[in-house]
C-alpha positions as CSV (number, residue, x, y, z in Angstrom):
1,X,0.0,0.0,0.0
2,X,1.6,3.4,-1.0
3,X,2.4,6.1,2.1
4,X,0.2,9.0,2.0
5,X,1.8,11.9,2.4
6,X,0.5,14.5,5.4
7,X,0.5,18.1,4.5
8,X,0.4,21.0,6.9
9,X,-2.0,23.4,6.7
10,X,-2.9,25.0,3.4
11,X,-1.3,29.0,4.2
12,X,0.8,27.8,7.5
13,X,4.5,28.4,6.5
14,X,7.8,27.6,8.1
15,X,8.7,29.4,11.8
16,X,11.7,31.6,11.0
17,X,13.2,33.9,12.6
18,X,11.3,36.4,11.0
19,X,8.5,35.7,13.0
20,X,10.1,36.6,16.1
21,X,8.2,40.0,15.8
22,X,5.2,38.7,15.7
23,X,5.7,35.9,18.6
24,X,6.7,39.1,20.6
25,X,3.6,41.2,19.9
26,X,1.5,37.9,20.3
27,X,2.8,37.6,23.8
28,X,2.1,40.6,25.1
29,X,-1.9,39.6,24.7
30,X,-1.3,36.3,26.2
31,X,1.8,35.9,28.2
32,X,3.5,32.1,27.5
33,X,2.1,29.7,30.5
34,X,4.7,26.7,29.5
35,X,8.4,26.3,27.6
36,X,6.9,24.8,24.3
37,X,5.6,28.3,23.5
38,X,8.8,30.2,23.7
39,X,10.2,31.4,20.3
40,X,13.6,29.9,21.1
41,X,12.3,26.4,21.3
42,X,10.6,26.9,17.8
43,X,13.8,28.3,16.4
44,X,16.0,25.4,18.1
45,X,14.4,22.8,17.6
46,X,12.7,24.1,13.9
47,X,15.4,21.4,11.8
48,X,14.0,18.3,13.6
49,X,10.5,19.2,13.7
50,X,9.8,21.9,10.7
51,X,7.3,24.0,12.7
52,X,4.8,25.8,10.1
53,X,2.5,28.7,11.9
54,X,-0.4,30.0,10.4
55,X,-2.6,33.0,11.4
56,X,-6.5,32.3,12.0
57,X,-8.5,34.9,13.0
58,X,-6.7,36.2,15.5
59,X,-4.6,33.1,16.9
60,X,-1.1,32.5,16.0
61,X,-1.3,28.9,15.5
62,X,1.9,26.6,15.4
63,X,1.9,22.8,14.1
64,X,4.1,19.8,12.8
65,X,4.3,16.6,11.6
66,X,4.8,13.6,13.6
67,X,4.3,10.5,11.7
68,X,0.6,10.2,10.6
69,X,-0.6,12.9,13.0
70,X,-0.7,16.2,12.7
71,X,0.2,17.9,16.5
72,X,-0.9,21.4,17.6
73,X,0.8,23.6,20.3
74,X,-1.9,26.2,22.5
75,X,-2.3,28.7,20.0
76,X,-1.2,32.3,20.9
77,X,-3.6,35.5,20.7
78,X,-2.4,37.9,18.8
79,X,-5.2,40.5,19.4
80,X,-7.0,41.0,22.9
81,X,-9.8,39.7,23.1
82,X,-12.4,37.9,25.7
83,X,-11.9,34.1,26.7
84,X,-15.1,34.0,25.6
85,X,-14.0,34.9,21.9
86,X,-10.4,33.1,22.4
87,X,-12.4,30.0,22.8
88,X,-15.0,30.3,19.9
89,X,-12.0,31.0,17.2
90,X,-10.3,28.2,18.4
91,X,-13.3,26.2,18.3
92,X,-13.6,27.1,14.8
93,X,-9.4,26.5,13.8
94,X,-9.7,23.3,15.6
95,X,-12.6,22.4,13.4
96,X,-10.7,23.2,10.3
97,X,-7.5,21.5,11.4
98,X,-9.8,18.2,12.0
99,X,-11.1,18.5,8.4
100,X,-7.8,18.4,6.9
101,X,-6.3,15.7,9.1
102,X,-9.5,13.6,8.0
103,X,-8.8,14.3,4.3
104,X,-5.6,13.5,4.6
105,X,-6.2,10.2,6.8
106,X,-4.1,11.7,9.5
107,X,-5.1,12.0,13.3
108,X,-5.3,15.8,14.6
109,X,-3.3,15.9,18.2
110,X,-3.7,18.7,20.6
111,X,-0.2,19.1,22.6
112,X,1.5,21.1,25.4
113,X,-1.6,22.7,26.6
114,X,-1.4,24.4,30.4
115,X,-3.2,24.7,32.6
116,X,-3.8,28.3,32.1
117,X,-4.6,28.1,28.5
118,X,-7.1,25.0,29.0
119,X,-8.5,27.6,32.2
120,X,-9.2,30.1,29.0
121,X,-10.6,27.4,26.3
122,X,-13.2,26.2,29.5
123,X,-16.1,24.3,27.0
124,X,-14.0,24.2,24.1
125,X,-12.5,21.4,25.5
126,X,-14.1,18.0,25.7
127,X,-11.2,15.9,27.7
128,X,-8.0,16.7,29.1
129,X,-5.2,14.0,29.4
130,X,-2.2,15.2,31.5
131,X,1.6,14.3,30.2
132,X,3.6,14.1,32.7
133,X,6.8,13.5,30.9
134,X,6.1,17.2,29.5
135,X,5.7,19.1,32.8
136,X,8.2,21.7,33.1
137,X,9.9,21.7,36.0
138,X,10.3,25.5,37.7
139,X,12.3,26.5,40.5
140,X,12.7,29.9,42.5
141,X,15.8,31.5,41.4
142,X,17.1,32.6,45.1
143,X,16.5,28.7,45.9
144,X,19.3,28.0,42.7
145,X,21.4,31.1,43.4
146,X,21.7,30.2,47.2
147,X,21.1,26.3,47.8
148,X,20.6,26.6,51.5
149,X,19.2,24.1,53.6
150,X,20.5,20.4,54.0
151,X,18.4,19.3,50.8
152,X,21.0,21.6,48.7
153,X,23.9,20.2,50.3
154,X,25.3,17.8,47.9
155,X,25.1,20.3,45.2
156,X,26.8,23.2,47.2
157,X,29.5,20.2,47.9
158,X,30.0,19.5,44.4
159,X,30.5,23.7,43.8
160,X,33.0,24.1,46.4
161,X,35.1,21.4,45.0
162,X,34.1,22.9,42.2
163,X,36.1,26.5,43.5
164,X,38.9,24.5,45.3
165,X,40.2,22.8,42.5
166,X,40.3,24.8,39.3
167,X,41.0,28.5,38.1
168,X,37.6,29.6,37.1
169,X,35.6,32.5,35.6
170,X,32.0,32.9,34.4
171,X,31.1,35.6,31.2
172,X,28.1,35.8,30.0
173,X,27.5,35.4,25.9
174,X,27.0,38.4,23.9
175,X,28.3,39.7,21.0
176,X,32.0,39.7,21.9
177,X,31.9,36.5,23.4
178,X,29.7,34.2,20.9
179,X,32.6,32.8,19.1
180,X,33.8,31.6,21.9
181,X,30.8,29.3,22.2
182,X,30.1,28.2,19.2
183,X,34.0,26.9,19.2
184,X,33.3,25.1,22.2
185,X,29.9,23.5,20.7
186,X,32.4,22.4,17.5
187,X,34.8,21.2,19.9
188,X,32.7,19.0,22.4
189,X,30.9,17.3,18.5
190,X,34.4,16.5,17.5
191,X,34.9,14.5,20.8
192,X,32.6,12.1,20.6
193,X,33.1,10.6,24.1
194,X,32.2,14.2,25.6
195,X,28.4,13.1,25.9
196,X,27.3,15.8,23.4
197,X,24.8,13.8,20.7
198,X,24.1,15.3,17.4
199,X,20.6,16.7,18.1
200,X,21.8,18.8,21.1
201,X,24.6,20.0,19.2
202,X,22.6,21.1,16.1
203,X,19.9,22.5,19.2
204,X,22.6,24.5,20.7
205,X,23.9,25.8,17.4
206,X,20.9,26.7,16.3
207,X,20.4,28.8,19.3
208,X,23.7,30.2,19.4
209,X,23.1,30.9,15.6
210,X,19.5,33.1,16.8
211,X,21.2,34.6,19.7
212,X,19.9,38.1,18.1
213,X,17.0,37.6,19.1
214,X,17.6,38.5,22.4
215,X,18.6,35.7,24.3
216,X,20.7,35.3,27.1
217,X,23.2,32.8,28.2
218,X,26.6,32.3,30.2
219,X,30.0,29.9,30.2
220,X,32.3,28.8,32.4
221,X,35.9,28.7,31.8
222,X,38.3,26.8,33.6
223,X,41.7,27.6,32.6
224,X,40.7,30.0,30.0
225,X,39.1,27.2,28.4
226,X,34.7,26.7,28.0
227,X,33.8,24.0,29.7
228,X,30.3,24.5,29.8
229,X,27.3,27.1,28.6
230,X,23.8,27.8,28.9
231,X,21.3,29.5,26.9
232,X,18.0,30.6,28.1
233,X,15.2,33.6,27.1
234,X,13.5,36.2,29.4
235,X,9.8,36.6,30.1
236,X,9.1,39.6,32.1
237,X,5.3,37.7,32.0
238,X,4.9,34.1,32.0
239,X,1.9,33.2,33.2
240,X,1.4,30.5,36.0
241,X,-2.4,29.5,37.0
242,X,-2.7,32.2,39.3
243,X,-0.3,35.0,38.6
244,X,2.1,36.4,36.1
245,X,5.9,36.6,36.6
246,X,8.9,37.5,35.6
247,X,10.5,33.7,34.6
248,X,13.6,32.8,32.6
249,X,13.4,29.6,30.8
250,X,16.5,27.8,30.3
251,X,16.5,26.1,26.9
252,X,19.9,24.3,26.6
253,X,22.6,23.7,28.3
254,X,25.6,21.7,28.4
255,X,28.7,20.6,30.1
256,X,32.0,18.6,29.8
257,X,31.6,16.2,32.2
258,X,35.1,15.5,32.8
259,X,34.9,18.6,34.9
260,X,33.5,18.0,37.9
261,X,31.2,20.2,39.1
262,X,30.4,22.2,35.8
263,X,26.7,21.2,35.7
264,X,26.4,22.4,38.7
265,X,28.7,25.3,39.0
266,X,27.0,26.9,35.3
267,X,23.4,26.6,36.8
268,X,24.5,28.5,39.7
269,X,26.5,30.9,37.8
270,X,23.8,31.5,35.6
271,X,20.9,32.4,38.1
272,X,23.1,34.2,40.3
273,X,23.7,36.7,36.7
274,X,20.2,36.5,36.2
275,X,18.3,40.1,36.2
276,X,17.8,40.4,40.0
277,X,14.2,40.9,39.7
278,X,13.3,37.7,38.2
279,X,11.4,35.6,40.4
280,X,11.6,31.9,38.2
281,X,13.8,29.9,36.4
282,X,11.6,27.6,33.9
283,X,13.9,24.0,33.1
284,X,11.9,22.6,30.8
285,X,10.5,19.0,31.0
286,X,12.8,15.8,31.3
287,X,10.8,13.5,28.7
288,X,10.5,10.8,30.5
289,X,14.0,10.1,31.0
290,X,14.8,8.5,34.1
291,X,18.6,10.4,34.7
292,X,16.9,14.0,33.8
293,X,14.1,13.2,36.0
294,X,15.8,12.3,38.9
295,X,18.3,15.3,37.7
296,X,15.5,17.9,38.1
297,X,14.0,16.5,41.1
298,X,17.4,17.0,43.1
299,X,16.7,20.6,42.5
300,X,13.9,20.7,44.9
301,X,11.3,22.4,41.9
302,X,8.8,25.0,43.6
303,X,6.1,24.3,41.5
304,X,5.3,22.2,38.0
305,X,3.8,23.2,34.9
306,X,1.2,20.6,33.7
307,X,0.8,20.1,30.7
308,X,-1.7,17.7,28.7
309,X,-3.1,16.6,25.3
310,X,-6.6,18.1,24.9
311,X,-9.6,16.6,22.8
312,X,-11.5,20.2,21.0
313,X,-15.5,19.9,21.1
């Protein structure tokens, strides 16, 4: 039997970063409420997935191809308007996103939806299934900049050590400092027992490549040498179930783990940098993976973003 070939929407067209503007003005009508709906992500992670986005109405709607389905991120408002009206157009984009699946013989799926967005959507929705491998983990940035208390003690061990035993500095990425990242990125892919796999590599590069945008991001140096980064994106207003805050969300980072220490050291390097107003530090979600899981539970995580499939009416 011959493959049928999915198609994405009839108008969508590739997320580049030309439609960073737009992502901007989108979120000032509706603040982000998890990591999947952050530019950077669609920009890093746009060669494995090929995002397409498509303007109905007044939602700025973002899909891609997985197999036979076709999967669907919350849509973002790009006008203000009532939840009352937010739900009805997205009613009526879900309706037309079901059609073309069905033509198509592909099966529509609803992903990454919050809390706070399915709070807005209310009867729109018919079921909600939570993922739990997608929460995103968020922690209070004093909590990572200090680690007091005994349940931080093994990572404040780990920095110490960290301190003792090399000659250190932290600089944060910017203009005059880029190169220097992107040479480490090329150097930890040439040495393929540095743990560095070819999709973070081309993730990190990719954001590295965007960093115009207006991202931020640190390394540490040992020796004059990078032995780790991290690149994340601000949100003066991310949106949690029951308030708004300012909330960076950490999209990639990476480490030479010969170094002891250097996971550990850059995420504490990087938070204490951090604006001081910001109140959050968004880690994204650990897939499922046993390691990241128990990774990002040793951070003690002040609160989770959930995160489900929905089914429209």
């Amino acid at each position: 039997m011959a493959t049928v070939e999915i198609n994405h929407l009839p108008g969508s067209e590739p997320v580049t970063k030309a439609h960073a503007g737009a992502f901007e003005a989108a979120y000032c009508h509706m603040p982000p409420s998890a990591s999947d709906m952050a530019f950077a992500n669609l920009i890093g992670w746009q060669k494995y997935f090929d995002y397409h986005v498509l303007q109905f109405q007044n939602l700025l709607c973002v899909h891609f191809i997985s197999g036979k389905c076709l999967e669907f991120l919350p849509p973002q408002l790009s006008a203000s308007c009532t939840d009352k009206e937010f739900a009805e157009q997205f009613c009526g984009f879900a309706a037309m996103a079901k059609a073309h699946c069905a033509a198509q013989g592909a099966e529509p799926v609803f992903r990454y939806f919050s809390n706070s967005v399915i709070a807005r959507l209310a009867d729109a929705i018919s079921s909600v299934t939570p993922q739990r491998d997608y929460f995103d983990y968020v922690y209070g940035r004093e909590d990572l900049v200090e680690l007091a208390g005994e349940k931080y003690s093994p990572k404040r061990n780990l920095i110490k050590q960290f301190k003792s035993r090399y000659n250190w500095e932290y600089a944060s990425i910017n203009a005059q400092t880029i190169g220097r990242a992107k040479e480490y990125m090329d150097k930890r892919r040439q040495d393929t027992s540095k743990h560095l796999t070819t999709k973070e590599y081309c993730i990190g590069c990719e954001m590295l490549n965007a960093f115009d945008l207006g991202f931020l991001g640190g390394m540490l140096l040992v020796g004059g040498n990078v032995v780790a980064l991290t690149v994340g994106s601000i949100f003066e207003r991310f949106e949690y179930e029951r308030a708004i805050e300012p909330t960076v969300v950490v999209h990639f980072e990476n480490a030479d783990l010969s170094v002891k220490g250097a996971y550990q050291m850059i995420n504490q390097q990087f938070c204490e940098h951090l604006p001081a107003h910001i109140k959050y530090v968004n880690r994204e979600e650990d897939l499922g993976l046993a390691g990241l899981r128990k990774a990002k539970m040793s951070y003690n995580p002040a609160r989770f973003i959930e995160k489900s499939i929905i089914i429209p009416k």
